[in-house]
N, C-alpha and C positions, 0 to 999 in steps of 0.2 A: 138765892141761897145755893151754895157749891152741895154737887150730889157729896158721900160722903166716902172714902178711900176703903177699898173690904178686904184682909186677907192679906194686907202685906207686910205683917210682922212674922219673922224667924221660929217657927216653933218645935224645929228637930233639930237631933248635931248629927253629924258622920265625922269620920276619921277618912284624912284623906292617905290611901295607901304606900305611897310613895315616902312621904313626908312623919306621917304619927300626929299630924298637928290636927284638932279635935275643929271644926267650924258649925257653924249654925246656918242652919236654913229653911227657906218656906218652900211648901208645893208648889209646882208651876201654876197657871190660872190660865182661865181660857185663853186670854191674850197669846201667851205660850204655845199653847197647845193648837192653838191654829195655825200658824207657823210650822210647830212640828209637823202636823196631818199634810199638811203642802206639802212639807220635804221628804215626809213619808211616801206621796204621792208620786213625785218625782221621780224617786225611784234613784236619783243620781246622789251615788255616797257623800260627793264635795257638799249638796246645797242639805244633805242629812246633816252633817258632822259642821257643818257651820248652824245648821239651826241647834243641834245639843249647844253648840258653843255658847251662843246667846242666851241658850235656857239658865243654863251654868252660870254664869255670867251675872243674870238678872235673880237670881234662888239665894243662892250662896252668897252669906257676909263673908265680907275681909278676904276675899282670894283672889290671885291673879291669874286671872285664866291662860294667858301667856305661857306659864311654869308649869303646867300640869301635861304631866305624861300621859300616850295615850291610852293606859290600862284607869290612870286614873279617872280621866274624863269618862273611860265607858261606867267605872263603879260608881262614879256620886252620879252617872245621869241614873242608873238602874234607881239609887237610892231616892231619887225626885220622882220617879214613874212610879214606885211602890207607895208615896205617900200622896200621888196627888190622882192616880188612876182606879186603886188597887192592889194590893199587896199578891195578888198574883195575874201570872200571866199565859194566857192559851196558844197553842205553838202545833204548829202537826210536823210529826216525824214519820220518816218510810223506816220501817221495818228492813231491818240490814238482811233478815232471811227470806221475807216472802214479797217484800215491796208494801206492803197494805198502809195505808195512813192513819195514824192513830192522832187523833188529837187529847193530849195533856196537857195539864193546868201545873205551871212551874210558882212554887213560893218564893218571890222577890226576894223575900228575907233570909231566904239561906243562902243567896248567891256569894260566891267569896272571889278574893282576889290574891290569889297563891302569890308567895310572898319574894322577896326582890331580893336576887344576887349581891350578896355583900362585898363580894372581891371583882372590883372594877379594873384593876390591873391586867394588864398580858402582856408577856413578854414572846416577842416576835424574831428575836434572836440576841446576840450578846449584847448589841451595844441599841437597840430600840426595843423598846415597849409601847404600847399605847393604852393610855386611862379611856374607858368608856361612860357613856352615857344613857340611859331609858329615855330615845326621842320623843320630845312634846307633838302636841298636834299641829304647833307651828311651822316643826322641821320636816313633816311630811311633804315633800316634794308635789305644785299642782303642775308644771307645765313637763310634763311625761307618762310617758304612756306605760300600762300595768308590764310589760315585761321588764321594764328597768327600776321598777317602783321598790320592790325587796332589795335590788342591789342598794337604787338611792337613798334608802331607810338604814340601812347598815352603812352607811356615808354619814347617815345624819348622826350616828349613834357614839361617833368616835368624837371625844372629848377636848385630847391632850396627845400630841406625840413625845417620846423622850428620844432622840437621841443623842448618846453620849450624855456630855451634859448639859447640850440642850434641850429647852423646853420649848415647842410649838405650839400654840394654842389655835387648834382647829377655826373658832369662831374669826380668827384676823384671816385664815385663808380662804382663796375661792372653792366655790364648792368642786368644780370640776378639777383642780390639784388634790384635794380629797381621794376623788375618782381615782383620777392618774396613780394615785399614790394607793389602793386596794387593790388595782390592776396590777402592779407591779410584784405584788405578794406572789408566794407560793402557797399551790394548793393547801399543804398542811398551815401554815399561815393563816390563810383566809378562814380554814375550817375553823381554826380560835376563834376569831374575829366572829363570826357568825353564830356559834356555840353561843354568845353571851346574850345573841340577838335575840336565838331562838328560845333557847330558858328564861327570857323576859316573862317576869309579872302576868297575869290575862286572866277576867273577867270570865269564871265558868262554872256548872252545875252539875254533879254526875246523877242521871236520871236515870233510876230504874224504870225499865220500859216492857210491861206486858204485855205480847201484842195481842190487839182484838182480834187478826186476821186467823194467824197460824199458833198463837200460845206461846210464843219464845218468849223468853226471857234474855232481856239484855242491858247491860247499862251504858245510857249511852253521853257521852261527855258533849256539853251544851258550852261551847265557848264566844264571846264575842261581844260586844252588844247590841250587833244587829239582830242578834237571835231573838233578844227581850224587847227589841221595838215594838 
């Protein structure tokens, strides 16, 4: 006789941020969370952000993890740690005036995901624009090192070139004509360009913070979702 399967039907929904679209999902299960405590362990972001991949992946009906941007991937994984660990989460902060470390207990549930730029458009002078995009965790660049990593993110982020009237779809070109072609901008140019990058979407919590040490009072903004690992 077959043992018998525990815990793998769907019993909560999220909204996925990006999209509106409502899905159902189960808590992760040890299986999961061994995997995570590894890549926890690691310490190395890539084998982190591939283990939420799989968690996501294996939780979540009907989604394709492919499509999800990375503000989303960090709120539905928040949303899987808050039902399958505990609905809060302990964290130590330094105190911005005296240093002292204070550890807080953050409530999963109020964590939000500030909401997404609805004009994708820029215009980069008369006769070019370009439509942008909230890069997936697929377009995150692995074979580069962090100081080129924010340029190559803001590479991965551009959609559509116009110009004139033509249309160039980023995904037929190489990535390094991309490059070539950011490089070529002017400073006030790029500043666009980057503007759409940096008001992107992100996973955060404004935590008033007493501190034990010195008594200040501060709030201090908790973004990310390496912060709620």
């Amino acid at each position: 006789m077959a043992l018998p399967k525990l815990n793998d039907t769907p019993k909560y929904t999220l909204t996925v941020p990006s999209t509106g679209n409502e899905l159902r999902y189960r808590p992760y299960l040890v299986r999961e969370e061994k995997v995570l405590l590894i890549a926890s362990s690691s310490e190395d972001p890539r084998q982190i952000m591939n283990a939420v991949y799989d968690t996501i992946a294996a939780c979540v009906e009907d989604i394709d993890v492919n499509t999800l941007t990375t503000f989303d991937l960090e709120y539905i994984f928040i949303q899987l740690r808050s039902k399958s660990t505990g609905e809060t989460s302990d964290i130590t902060l330094q105190c911005p005036e005296c240093d002292h470390k204070n550890t807080v207990t953050i409530p999963l549930d109020e964590i939000v995901c500030t909401e997404a730029n609805t004009e994708t458009m820029i215009e980069l002078s008369e006769t070019i624009r370009v439509e942008m995009k909230y890069p997936s965790y697929r377009d995150i660049p692995t074979d580069t090192n962090s100081d080129d990593l924010g340029f190559n993110l803001i590479a991965s982020s551009i959609k559509t070139v116009f110009s004139g009237d033509e249309r160039i779809d980023i995904e037929d070109e190489s990535f390094e004509s991309v490059v070539a072609f950011l490089e070529s901008m002017t400073q006030d140019q790029f500043a666009k360009v980057t503007s759409f990058f940096e008001n992107s979407p992100t996973v955060k919590y404004d935590l008033p913070l007493v501190c034990q040490g010195c008594g200040a009072q501060n709030t201090i903004e908790i973004k990310g979702m390496q912060s709620f690992f």
